[in-house]
C-alpha positions in Angstrom: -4.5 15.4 23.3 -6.5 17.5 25.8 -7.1 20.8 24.8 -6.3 24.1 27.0 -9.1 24.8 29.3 -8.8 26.3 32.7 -10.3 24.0 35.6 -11.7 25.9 38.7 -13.1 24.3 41.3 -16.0 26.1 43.3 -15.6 27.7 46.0 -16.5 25.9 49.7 -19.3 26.6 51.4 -18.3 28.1 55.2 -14.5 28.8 53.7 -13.2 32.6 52.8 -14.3 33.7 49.4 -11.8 32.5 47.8 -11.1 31.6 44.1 -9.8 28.0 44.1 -7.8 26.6 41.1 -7.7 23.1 40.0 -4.3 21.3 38.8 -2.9 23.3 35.8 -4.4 22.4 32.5 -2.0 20.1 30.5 -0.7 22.3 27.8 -1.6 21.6 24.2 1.3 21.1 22.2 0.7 22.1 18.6 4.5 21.6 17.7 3.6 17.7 18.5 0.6 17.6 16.2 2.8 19.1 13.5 5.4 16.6 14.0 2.6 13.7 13.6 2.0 15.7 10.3 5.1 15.5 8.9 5.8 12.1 10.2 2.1 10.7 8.4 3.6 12.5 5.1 6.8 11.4 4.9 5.6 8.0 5.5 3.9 8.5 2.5 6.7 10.0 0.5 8.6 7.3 1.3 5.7 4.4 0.1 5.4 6.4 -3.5 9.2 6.2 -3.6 9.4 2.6 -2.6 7.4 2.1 -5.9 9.9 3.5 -7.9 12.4 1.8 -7.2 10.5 -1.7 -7.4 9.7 -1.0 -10.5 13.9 -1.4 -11.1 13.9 -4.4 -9.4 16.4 -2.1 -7.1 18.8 -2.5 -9.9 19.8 1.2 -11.5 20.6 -0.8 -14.9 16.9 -1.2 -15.4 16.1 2.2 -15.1 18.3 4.1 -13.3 15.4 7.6 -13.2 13.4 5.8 -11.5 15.9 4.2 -9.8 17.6 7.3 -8.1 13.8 9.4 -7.3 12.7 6.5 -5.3 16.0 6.3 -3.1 15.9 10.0 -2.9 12.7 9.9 -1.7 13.4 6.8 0.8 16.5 8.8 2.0 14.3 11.8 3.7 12.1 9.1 5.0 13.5 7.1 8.1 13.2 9.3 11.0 9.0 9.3 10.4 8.9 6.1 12.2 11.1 6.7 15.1 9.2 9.6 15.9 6.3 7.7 15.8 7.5 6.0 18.7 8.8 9.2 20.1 5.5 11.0 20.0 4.1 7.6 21.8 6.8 8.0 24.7 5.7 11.5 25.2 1.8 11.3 25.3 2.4 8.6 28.3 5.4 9.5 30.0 4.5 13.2 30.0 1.7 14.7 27.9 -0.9 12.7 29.1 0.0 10.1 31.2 -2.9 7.4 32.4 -4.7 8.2 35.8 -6.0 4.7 35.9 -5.9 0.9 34.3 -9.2 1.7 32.5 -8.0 5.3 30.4 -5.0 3.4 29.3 -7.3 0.1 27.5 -9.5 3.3 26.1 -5.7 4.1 24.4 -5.5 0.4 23.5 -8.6 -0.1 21.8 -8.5 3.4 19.9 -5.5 1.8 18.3 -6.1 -1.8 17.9 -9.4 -1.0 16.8 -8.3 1.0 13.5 -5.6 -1.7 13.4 -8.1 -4.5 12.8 -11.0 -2.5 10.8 -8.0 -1.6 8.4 -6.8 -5.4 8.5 -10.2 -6.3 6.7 -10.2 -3.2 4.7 -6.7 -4.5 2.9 -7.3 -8.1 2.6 -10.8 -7.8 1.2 -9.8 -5.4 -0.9 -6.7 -7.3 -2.2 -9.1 -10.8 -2.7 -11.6 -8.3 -4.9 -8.4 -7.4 -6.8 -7.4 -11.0 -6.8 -4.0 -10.1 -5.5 -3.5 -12.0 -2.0 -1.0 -14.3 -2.1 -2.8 -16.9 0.3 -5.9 -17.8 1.4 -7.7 -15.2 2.6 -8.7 -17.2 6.0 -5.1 -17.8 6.8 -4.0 -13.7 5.8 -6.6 -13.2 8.6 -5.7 -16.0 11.1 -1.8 -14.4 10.9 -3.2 -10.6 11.4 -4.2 -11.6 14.8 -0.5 -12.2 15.2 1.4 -9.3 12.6 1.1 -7.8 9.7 0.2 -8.9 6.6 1.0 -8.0 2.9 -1.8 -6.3 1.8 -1.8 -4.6 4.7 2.2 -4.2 5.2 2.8 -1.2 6.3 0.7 -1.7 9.6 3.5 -3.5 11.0 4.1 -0.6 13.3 0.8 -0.8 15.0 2.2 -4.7 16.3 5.2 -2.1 18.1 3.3 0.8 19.2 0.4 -0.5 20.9 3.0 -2.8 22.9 5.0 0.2 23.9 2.7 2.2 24.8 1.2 -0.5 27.5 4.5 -1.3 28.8 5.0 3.0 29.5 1.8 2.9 31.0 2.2 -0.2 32.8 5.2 0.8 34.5 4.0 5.0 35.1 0.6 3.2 37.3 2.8 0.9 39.5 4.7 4.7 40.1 1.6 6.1 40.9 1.0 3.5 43.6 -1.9 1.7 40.8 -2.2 -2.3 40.8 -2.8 -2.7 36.6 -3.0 -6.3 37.0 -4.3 -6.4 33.4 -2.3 -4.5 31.8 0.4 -6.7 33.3 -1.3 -9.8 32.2 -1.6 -8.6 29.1 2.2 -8.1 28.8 2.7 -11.5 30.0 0.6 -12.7 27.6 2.5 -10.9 24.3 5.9 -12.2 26.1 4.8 -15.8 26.2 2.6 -16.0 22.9 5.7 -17.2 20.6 7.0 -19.8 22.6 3.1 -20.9 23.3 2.2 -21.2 19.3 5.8 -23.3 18.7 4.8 -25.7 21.5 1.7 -25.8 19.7 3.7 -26.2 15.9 5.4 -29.4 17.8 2.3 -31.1 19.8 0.0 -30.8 16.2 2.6 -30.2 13.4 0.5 -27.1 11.7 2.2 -24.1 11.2 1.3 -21.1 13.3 1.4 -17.3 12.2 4.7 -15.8 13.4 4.0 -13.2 16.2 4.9 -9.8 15.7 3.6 -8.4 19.0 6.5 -7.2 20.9 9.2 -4.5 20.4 12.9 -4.1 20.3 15.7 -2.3 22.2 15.9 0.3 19.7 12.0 1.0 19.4 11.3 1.9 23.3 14.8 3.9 23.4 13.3 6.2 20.6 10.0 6.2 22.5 11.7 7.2 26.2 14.0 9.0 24.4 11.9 11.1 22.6 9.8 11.5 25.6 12.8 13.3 27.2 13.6 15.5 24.5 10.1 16.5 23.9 10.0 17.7 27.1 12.5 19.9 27.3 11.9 23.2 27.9 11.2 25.9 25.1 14.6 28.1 24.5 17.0 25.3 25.8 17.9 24.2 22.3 19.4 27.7 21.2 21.4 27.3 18.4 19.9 25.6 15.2 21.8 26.2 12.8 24.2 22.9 13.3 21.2 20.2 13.1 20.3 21.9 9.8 23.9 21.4 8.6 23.7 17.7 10.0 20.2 16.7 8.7 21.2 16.9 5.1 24.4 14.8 5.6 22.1 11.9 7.7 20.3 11.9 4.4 22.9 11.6 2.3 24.3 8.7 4.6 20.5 7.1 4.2 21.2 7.1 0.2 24.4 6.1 0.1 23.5 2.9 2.8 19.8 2.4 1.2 21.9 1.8 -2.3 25.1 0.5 -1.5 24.9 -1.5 1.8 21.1 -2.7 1.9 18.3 -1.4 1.3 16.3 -0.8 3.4 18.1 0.5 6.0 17.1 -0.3 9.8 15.7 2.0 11.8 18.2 1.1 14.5 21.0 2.4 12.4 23.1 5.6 13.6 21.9 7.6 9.9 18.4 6.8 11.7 19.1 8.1 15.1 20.8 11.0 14.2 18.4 12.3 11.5 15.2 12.0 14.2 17.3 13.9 16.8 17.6 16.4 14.2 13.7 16.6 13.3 12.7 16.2 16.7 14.7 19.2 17.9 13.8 21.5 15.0 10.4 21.1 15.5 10.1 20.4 18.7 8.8 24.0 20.7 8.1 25.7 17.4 5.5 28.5 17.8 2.9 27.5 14.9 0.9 31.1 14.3 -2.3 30.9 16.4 -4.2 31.6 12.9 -3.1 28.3 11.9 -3.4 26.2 14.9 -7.1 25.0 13.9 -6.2 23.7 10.4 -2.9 21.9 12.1 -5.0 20.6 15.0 -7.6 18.9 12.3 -4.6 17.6 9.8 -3.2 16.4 12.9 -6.7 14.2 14.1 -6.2 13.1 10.5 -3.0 12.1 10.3 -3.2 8.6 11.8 -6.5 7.5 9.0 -4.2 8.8 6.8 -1.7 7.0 7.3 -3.8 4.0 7.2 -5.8 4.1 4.2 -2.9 5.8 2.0 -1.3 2.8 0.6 -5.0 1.8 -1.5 -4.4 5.1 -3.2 -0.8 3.8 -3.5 -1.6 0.3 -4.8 -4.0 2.2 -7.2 -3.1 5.1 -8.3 1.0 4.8 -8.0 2.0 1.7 -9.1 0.4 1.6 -12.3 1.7 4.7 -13.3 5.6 4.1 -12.1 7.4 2.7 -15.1 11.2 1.9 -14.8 11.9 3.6 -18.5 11.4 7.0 -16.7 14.3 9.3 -17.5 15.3 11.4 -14.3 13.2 14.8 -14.7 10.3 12.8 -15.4 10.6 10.7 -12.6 11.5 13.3 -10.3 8.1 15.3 -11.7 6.5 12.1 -11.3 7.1 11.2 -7.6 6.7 15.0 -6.5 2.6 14.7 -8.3 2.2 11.3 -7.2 3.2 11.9 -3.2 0.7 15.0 -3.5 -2.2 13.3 -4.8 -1.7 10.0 -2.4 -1.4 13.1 0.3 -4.5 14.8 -1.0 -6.5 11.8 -1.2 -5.3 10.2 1.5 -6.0 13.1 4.3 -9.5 14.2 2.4 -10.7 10.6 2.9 -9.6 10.8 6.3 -11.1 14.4 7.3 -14.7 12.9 5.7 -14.7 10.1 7.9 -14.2 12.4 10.8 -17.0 14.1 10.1 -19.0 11.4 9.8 -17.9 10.1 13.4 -16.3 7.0 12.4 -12.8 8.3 13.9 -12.8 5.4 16.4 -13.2 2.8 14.0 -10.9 4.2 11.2 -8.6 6.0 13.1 
């Protein structure tokens, strides 16, 4: 996000002595990056909880501790996602959108980039653990095309980076722009499934299914986001009723997650009503200026976070989640657990930072 520096042009020679001022600065909204902190974190909180309640089988009879801490946990976790995709609608429908064809691939490849590196990072670490499930050349030949296991909670960068084109795609043709490959791109992501079956029936092998794409329910969370992000600070004047409602979207989470199906999709009404809440209780918060550094650096974080947490979660979480857990200790458990994934997670993150390998590892 561009940081808050005044532009001035200089001043023409043979015109008045005049101070001439550039196009406004694009203001830098700290409420955003606190919002891609919480999201990052309850991503996690949710993972750590997931654990829990796989070590039940999802079945409260085998352990019904653990059993109720992980669906507790998974119940505060759904909106992270769809503000995810809310954050992305904002950044190119208003916060920064692209002048030109070749700042929007830069966007691309800062994502797809991590995407990949982290691809590799999962699947060599699973085969060193001896826990793929496949081949390792085939995991790799189907992460070209989605997500794979060990590396299963990427699935959202196969949405994202999609979404994010099409936004940008449709703001340059606005502008008067000719993206010609950002629209071949598109094409291309539209037509790859039906081009891999034709070629399942000319050779009979298999191809990866292609998870490339998005649905109705991602890119209205991403415009929709992108409008409420936007609206101006003071318009949202009484609070009070989306902290009343938040709670009971949770509670409708739990009570779907456990007694419908678990897990709940992010389509669902519990969904959209629980990111309108978040969104519009932290949306145009004032974050102290004395803190604005340390949030602005989380924040830069938060995405190699995101990506690297679940090693700490294969590693450090699962062996330690047992289904025989009576309900303090689980509870006890999956509060130290979801702080030390957090810990470790953002640390690792902050040191690749420093060692400039942001662009590789997000």
């Amino acid at each position: 996000m561009p940081n808050d520096i005044a532009v001035r042009l200089p001043q023409q020679q043979g015109s008045p002595a005049q101070e001439q001022t550039a196009a406004p600065a694009r203001e830098h909204r700290f409420d955003i990056d606190l919002m891609r902190l919480v999201c990052s974190a309850t991503i996690m909180l949710g993972h750590v909880g997931a654990q829990f309640i796989l070590s039940t089988g999802n079945d409260p009879d085998n352990g019904a501790g653990a059993y109720w801490a992980g669906h507790i946990a998974e119940a505060i976790n759904p909106f992270a996602v769809p503000l995810y995709f809310a954050i992305a609608g904002w950044a190119v429908l208003v916060g920064a959108p692209p002048r030109d064809s070749a700042r929007m691939w830069q966007r691309v490849v800062r994502n797809t980039v991590p995407l990949f590196a982290w691809t590799a990072v999962y699947l060599v670490w699973a085969w060193l653990r001896n826990r793929n499930d496949r081949p390792m050349a085939e995991l790799a030949e189907h992460s070209l095309f989605g997500s794979v296991q060990p590396a299963y909670h990427l699935w959202f960068m196969y949405t994202y980076i999609p979404i994010i084109m099409l936004l940008a795609f449709a703001m340059l043709i606005k502008a008067g722009k000719r993206p010609y490959g950002l629209g071949a791109a598109l094409l291309g992501m539209a037509v790859l499934p039906s081009v891999l079956t034709t070629i399942t029936e000319l050779t009979d092998r298999e191809m990866a299914p292609v998870a490339w794409g998005f649905g109705t329910y991602s890119l209205v969370y991403a415009v929709g986001g992108a409008l409420l992000f936007a609206l101006p600070a003071g318009v949202v004047r009484k609070r009070w009723p989306l902290y009343a409602v938040l709670p009971l979207t949770m509670a409708g989470a739990l009570w779907y997650n456990t007694q419908i199906h678990y897990v709940m999709p992010n389509a669902h009404l519990f969904v959209a009503a629980m990111s309108i809440c978040v969104l519009l209780l932290i949306s145009r918060i004032r974050v102290p200026e004395k803190w604005q550094p340390l949030l602005k650096r989380l924040a830069d974080a938060a995405l190699g976070a995101y990506m690297v947490h679940v090693l700490f979660v294969e590693e450090i979480v699962r062996p330690l989640v047992s289904p025989d857990l009576s309900g303090p200790v689980a509870g006890l458990l999956l509060v130290g657990l979801v702080a030390t994934v957090m810990a470790l997670s953002f640390a690792t993150s902050l040191l690749w930072g420093k060692l400039n390998l942001r662009r590789l590892f997000g």
